[in-house]
C-alpha positions as CSV (number, residue, x, y, z in Angstrom):
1,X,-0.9,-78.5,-54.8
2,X,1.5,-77.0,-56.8
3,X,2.8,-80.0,-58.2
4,X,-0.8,-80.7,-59.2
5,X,-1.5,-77.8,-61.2
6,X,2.2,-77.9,-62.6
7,X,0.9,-81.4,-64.3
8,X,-2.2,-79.7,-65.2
9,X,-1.2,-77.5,-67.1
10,X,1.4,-80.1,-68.4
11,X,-1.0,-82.4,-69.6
12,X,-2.7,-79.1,-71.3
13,X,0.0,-78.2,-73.1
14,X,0.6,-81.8,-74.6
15,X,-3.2,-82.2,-75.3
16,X,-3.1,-78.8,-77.2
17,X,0.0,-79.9,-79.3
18,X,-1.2,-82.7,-80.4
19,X,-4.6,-81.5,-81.4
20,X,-2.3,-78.7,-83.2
21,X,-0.9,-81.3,-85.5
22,X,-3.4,-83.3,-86.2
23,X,-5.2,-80.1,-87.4
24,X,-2.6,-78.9,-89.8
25,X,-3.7,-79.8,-93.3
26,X,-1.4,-82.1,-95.5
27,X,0.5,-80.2,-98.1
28,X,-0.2,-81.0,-101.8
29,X,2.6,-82.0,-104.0
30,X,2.1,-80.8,-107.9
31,X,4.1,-81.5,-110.9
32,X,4.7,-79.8,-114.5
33,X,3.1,-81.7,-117.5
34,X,4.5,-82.3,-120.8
35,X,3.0,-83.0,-123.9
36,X,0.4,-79.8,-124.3
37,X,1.5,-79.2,-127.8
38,X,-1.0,-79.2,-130.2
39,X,-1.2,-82.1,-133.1
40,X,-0.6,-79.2,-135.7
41,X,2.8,-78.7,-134.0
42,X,3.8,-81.9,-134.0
43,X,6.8,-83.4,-136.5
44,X,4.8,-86.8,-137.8
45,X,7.9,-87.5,-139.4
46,X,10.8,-88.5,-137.3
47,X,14.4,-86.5,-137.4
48,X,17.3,-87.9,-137.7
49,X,18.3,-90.2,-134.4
50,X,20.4,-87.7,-132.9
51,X,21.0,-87.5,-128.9
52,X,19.8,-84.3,-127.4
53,X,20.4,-83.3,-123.6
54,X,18.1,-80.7,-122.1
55,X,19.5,-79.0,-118.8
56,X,20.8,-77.9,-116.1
57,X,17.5,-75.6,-115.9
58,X,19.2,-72.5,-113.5
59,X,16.2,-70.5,-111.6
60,X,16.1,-67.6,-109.6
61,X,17.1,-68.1,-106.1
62,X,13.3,-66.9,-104.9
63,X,11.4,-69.4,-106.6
64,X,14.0,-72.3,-106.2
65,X,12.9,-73.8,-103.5
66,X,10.0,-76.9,-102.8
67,X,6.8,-74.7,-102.3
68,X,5.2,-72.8,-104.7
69,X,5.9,-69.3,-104.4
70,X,3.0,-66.7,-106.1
71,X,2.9,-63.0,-106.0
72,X,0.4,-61.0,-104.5
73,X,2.0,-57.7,-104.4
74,X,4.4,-55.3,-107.0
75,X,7.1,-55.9,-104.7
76,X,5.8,-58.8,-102.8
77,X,5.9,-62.6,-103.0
78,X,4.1,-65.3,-100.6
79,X,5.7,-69.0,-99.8
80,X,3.0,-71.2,-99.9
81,X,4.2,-74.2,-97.2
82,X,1.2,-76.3,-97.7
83,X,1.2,-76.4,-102.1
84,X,5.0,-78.3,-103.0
85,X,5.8,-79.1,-106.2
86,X,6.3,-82.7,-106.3
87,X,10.7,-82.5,-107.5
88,X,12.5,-79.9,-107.5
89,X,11.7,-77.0,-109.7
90,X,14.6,-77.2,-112.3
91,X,14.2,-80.7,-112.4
92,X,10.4,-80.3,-113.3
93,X,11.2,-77.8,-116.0
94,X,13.8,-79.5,-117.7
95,X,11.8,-82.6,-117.7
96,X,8.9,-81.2,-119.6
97,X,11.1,-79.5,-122.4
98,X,12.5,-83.1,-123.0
99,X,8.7,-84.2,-123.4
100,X,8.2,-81.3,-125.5
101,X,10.9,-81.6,-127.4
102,X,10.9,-85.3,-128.0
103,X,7.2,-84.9,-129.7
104,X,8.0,-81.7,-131.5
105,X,11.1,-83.2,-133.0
106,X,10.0,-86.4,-133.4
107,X,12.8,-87.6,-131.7
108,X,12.9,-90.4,-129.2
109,X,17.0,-89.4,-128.0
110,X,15.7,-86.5,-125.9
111,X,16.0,-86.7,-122.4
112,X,16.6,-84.2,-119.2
113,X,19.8,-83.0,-117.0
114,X,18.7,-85.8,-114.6
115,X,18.4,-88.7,-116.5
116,X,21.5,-88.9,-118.9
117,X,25.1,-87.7,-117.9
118,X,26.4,-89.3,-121.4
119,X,27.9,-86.2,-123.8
120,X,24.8,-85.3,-126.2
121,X,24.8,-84.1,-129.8
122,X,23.0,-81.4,-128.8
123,X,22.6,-79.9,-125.4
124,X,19.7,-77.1,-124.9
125,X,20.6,-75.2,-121.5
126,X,18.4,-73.0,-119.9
127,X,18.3,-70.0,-117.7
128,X,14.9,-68.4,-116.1
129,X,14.9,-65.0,-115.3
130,X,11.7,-64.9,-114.2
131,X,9.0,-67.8,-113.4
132,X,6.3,-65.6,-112.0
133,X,3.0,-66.9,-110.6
134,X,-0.1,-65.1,-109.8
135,X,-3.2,-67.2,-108.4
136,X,-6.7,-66.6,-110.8
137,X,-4.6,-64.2,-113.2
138,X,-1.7,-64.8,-115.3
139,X,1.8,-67.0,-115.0
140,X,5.3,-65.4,-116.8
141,X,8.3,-67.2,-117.8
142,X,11.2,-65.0,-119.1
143,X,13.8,-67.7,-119.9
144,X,17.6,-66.9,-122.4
145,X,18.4,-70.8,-123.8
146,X,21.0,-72.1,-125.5
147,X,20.8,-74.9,-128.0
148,X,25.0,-75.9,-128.6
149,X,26.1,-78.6,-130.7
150,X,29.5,-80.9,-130.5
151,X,30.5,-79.1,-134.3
152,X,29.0,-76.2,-134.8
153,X,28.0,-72.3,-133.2
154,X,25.5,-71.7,-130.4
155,X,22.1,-70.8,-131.3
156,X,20.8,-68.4,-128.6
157,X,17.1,-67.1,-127.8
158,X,14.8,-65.4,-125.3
159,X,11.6,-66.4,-124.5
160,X,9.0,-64.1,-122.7
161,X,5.5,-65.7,-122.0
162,X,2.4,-64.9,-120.4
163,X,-0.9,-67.3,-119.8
164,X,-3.6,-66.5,-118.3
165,X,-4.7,-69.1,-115.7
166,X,-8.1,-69.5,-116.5
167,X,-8.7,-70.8,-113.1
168,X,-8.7,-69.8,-109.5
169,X,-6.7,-72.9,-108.2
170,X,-2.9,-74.6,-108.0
171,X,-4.3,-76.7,-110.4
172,X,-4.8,-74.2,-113.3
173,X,-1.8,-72.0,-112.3
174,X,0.3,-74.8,-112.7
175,X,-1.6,-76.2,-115.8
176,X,-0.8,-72.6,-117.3
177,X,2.8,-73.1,-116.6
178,X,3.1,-76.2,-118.5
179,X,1.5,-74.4,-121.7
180,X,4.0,-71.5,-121.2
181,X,7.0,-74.2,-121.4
182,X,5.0,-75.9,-124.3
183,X,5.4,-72.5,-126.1
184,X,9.4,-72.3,-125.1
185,X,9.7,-75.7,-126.2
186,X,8.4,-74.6,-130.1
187,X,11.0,-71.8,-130.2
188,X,13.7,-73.9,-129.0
189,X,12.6,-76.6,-131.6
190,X,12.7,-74.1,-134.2
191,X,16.3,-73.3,-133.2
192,X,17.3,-77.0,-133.4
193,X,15.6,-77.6,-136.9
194,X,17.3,-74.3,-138.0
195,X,20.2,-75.6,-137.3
196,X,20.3,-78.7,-139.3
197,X,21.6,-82.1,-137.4
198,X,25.0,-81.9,-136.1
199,X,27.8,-83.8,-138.2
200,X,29.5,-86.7,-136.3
């Protein structure tokens, strides 16, 4: 008898496993878009063909990691397991400043950390100090950058941006994140342009 009701509850415990993870929702992957500068912003005129390397992107240890991570408290942050960015964060960011970049510039030598180990011209690196998220409010990015040629000084800024979401979703608070790094990417074009093209 015991035997009997040891495979009971056995069986039980197996049925409600499996009817445990078959419940669980799939996570949703999400990815940063480039390009959401506005045609007045854009360089219709191409720059010299100069080779410009954006990255390594560093992040704060709390938000570098796969899930999106939003704040819902002064001093508290949640991990959202089931809404993943679809590569990793720093990857993401320095990807769309190399889309940015490329269209604001009018360049078509831009590329990210990732995807070119070959010495730039110019190299833009940057550092987040902050890459806050808050669902249905607002997103902040408080970023220092560097834009450093192979001949001449460092150009150095700080960014500090705010968007609202204008939506209640991932969809919009990521959306919102992308037009923040859009309105990075202007400043640190403004930097390059200031600069002048590097001498070789």
């Amino acid at each position: 008898m015991t035997r009997v009701r040891l495979g009971i509850a056995t069986s039980s415990l197996v049925a409600m496993i499996l009817v445990g993870c078959a419940g669980s929702p799939e996570p949703r992957f999400y990815t940063l878009g480039g390009g959401a500068i506005p045609a007045g912003d854009k360089n219709e005129k191409a720059t010299a063909e100069y080779t410009i390397l954006v990255g390594p992107v560093s992040l704060p240890e709390s938000v570098d990691r796969p899930q999106i991570v939003v704040r819902v408290g002064a001093n508290q942050v949640a991990i959202m397991e089931q809404h993943r960015w679809a590569s990793p964060l720093g990857s993401e960011i320095s990807r769309v400043i190399a889309e940015n970049l490329a269209q604001l510039l009018g360049n078509r030598l831009v590329s990210s950390y990732e995807q070119n180990t070959a010495r730039p011209d110019i190299q833009v690196l940057v550092d987040l100090q902050r890459f806050d998220s808050t669902l249905g409010q607002t997103v902040t990015i408080d970023a220092l950058w560097s834009v450093r040629s192979l001949n001449g000084q460092p150009k150095t800024g700080r960014s500090v941006i705010q968007e609202p979401t204008g939506g209640e979703g991932y969809d919009a608070l990521v959306t919102a994140h992308s037009r923040a790094l859009a309105t990075m990417s202007r400043e640190i074009a403004e930097a390059i342009r200031s600069a002048g093209p590097p001498a070789r």
